[in-house]
C-alpha positions as CSV (number, residue, x, y, z in Angstrom):
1,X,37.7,171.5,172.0
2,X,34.9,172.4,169.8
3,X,31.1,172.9,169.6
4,X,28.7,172.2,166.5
5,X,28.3,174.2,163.9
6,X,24.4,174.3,164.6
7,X,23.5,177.8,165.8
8,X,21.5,177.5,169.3
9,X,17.7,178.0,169.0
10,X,16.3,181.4,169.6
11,X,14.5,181.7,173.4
12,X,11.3,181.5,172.7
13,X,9.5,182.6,176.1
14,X,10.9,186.3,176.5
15,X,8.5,186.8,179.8
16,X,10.6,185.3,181.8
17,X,13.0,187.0,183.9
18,X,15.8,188.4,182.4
19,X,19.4,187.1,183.0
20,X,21.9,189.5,183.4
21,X,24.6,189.3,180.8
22,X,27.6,186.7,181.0
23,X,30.4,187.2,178.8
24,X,33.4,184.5,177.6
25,X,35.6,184.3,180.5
26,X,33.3,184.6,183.1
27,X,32.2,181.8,185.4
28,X,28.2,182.5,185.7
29,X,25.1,180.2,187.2
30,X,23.1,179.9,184.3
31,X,19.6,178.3,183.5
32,X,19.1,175.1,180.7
33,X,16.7,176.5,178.1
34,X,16.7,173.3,176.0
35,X,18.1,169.8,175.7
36,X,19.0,168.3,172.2
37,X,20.6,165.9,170.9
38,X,23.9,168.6,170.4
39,X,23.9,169.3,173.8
40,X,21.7,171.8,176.6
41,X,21.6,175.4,175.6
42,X,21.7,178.1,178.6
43,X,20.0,181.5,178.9
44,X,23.2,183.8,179.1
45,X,21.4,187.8,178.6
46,X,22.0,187.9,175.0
47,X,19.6,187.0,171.8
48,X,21.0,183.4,171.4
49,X,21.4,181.0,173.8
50,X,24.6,179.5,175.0
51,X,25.6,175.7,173.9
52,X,26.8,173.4,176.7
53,X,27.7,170.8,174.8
54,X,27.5,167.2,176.2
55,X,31.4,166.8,176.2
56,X,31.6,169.5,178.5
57,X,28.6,168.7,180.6
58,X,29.1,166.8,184.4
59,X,26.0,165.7,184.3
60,X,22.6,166.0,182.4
61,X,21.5,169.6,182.5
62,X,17.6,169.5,183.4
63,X,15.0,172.5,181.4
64,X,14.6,175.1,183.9
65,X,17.4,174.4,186.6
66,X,21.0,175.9,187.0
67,X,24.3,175.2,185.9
68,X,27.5,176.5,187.0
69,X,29.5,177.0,184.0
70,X,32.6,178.7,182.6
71,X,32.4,180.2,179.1
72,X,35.1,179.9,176.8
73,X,35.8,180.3,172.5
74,X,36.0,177.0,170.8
75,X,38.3,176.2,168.1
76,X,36.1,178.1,165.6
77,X,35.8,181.1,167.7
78,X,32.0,180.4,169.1
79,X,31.0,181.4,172.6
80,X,30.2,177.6,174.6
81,X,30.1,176.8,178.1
82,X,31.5,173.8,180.1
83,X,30.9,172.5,183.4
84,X,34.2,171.6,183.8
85,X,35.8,174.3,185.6
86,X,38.7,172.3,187.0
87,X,39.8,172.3,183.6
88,X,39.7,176.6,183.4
89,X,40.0,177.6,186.8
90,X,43.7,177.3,188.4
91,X,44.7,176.4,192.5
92,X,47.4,178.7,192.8
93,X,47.2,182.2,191.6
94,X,49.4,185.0,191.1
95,X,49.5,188.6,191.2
96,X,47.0,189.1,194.7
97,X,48.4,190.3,198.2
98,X,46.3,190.6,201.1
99,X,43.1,193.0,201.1
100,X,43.0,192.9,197.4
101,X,39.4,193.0,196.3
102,X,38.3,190.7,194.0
103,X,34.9,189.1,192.4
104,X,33.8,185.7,194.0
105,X,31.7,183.5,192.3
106,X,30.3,180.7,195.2
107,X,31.0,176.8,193.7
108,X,30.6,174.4,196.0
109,X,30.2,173.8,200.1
110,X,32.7,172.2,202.1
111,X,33.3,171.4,205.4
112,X,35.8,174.3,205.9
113,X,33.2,176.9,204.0
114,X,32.7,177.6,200.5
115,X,35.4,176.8,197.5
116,X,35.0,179.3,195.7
117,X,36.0,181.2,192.2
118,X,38.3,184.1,192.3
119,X,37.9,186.6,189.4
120,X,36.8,183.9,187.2
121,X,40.2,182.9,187.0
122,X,41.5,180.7,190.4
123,X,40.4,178.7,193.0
124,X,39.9,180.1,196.6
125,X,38.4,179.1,199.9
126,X,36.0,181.1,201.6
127,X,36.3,179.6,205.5
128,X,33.2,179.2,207.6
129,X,34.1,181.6,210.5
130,X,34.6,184.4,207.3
131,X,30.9,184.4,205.9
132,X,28.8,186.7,207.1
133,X,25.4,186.0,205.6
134,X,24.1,183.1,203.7
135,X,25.6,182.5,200.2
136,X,23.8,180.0,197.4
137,X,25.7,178.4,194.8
138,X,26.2,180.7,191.4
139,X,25.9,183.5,194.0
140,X,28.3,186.2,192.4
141,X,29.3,188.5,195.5
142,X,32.5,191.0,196.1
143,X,35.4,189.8,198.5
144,X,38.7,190.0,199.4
145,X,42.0,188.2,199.7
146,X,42.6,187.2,203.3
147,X,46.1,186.2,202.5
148,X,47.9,184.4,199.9
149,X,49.2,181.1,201.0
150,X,52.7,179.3,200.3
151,X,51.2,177.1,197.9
152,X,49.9,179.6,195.8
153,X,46.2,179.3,197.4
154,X,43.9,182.2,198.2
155,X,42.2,181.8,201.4
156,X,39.2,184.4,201.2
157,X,36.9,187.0,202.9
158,X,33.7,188.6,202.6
159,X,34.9,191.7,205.1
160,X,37.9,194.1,204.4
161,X,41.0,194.4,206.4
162,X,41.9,196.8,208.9
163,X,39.7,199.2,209.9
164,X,37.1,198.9,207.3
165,X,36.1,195.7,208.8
166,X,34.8,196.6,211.7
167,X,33.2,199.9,210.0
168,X,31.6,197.3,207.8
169,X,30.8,195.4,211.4
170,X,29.9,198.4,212.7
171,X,27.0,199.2,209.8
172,X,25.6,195.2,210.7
173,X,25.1,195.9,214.3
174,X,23.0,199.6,213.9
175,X,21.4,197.9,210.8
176,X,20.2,194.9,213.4
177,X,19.7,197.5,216.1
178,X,17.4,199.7,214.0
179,X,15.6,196.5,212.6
180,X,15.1,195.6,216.5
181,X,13.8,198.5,217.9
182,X,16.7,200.1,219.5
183,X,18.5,197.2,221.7
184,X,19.8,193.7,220.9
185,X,20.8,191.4,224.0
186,X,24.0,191.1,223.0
187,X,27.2,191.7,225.0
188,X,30.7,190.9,225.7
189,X,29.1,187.6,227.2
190,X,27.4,186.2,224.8
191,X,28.4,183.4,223.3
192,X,30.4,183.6,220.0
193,X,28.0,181.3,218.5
194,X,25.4,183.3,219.6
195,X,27.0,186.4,218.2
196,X,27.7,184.5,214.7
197,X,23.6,183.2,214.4
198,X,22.6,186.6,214.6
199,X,24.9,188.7,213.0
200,X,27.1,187.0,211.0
201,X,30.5,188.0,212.7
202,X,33.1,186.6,215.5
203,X,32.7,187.9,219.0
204,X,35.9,189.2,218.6
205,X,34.8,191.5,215.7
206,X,31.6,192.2,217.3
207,X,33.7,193.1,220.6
208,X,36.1,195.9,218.5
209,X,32.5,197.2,216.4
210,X,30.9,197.8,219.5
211,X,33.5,199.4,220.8
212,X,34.2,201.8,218.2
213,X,30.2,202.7,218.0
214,X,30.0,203.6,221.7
215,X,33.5,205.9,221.8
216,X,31.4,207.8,218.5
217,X,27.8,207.6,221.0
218,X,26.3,205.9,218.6
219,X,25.0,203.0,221.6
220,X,25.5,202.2,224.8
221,X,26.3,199.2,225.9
222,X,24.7,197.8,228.7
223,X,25.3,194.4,231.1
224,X,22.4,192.4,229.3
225,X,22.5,194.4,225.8
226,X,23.4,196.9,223.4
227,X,21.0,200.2,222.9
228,X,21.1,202.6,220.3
229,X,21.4,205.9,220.9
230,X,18.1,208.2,220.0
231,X,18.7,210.0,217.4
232,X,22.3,208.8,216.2
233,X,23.3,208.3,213.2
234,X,26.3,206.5,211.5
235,X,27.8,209.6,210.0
236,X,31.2,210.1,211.9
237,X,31.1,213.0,214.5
C-alpha cells in the first residue's frame, strides 16, 4: 500500500476548532478538509493534513463531515489514513483478562450495542444493557474488559468490576440526586427500564448503589423514592 508522493495542502482556515492530535496507529474520527483528484485530506492536529487516499476510502469523503479512520505508514514511510479498519483492526485479541482498562474508540451500532475498537488494535462489543450514557460514533471514551471470550473476542464495559462499579454507580445517583433537588422517585420497584432511561444502569446495579449510599447516610431511601441526605457528601465516613 502506498500514497502519492504529493504533499497534502496546507489548512488554510486555522479559526476553526482545533482537532486534537492523532498519531499513526491510532483509530481517530476525523474531518475531510479537501477532495482532489489524489484522494480527501483530513484535519488530524498537526500542520499538514492527512491523505485518505481513494484506495482506502469506503465511500466518498464529503468537505466538512467525519470519517472514521485508522492511520498507518505507507511503503515510503508517510503518515495516510484508511477507512478500512477490518483490514487493521483484529477479532480476537490477546494479552487482556477481565477488568483490564483499555481505550474504546465507538465504530458502529448494532443491535446488541456498539462494535467497537479496543486500544486501536482489536475488535470488541460494547452490549446495550453495559452503556451508561449516550455514545456517538468516533467517540473516544475509557472502558474495560468485561471478559475475554473463547474465541478470542472482547465483550466490553463502560463501568469497572467489583466494587468500583457501584462506587462509580454510586457517584450517578447523588449526581442525579443533587441535579434533582434532593429526591428521585426511584426505588426497588421501579422498573428496570425505568431505572436504565434515567440513569444509565440495571436495577440490579442501582439496587447494590443504593444500598451502599444508605449504610454510609448518604440517602434515605423511601417507599416512593430516594432522598439525599442534607448535608452529605460522597467522601467515605
Amino acid at each position: 500500500m502506498s500514497a502519492t508522493s504529493q504533499h497534502p495542502p496546507q489548512r488554510g482556515d486555522r479559526s476553526r476548532r482545533p482537532t486534537p492530535k492523532a498519531e499513526v496507529g491510532q483509530v481517530a474520527y476525523l474531518e475531510v478538509v479537501t477532495v482532489n483528484e489524489t484522494g480527501a485530506f483530513l484535519d488530524w492536529g498537526h500542520p499538514r493534513d492527512l491523505l485518505l487516499p481513494y484506495g482506502e476510502q469506503r465511500f466518498r469523503p464529503t468537505p466538512g463531515k467525519r470519517v472514521l479512520v485508522i492511520i498507518y505508514e505507507d511503503q515510503q514511510g508517510r503518515p495516510v489514513a484508511s477507512q478500512k479498519l477490518d483490514r487493521f483492526i483484529q477479532d480476537e485479541a490477546t494479552g487482556y483478562a477481565a477488568g483490564d482498562e483499555v481505550v474504546l474508540v465507538i465504530a458502529d451500532r448494532t443491535d446488541l450495542g456498539y462494535k467497537t475498537v479496543v486500544d486501536h488494535r482489536f475488535w470488541g462489543l460494547l452490549y446495550q444493557d453495559d452503556v451508561t450514557r449516550p455514545l456517538r460514533r468516533g467517540q473516544r471514551v475509557p472502558g474495560f474488559v468485561k471478559r475475554l471470550r473463547e474465541d478470542g473476542r472482547l465483550d466490553l464495559s463502560l463501568l469497572p468490576p467489583g466494587p468500583a462499579r457501584l462506587d462509580v454507580v454510586g457517584e450517578q445517583v447523588l449526581k442525579a440526586l443533587r441535579e434533582s433537588g434532593g429526591y428521585l422517585p426511584l426505588s426497588d420497584a421501579s422498573p428496570a427500564h425505568v431505572i436504565k432511561a434515567r440513569l444509565g444502569v440495571s436495577k440490579n446495579a442501582f439496587k447494590q448503589a443504593i444500598g451502599r449510599l444508605y449504610k454510609r447516610r448518604l440517602i434515605v431511601i423511601e417507599a416512593s423514592g430516594i432522598r439525599l441526605v442534607p448535608g452529605a457528601t460522597s467522601d467515605p465516613a
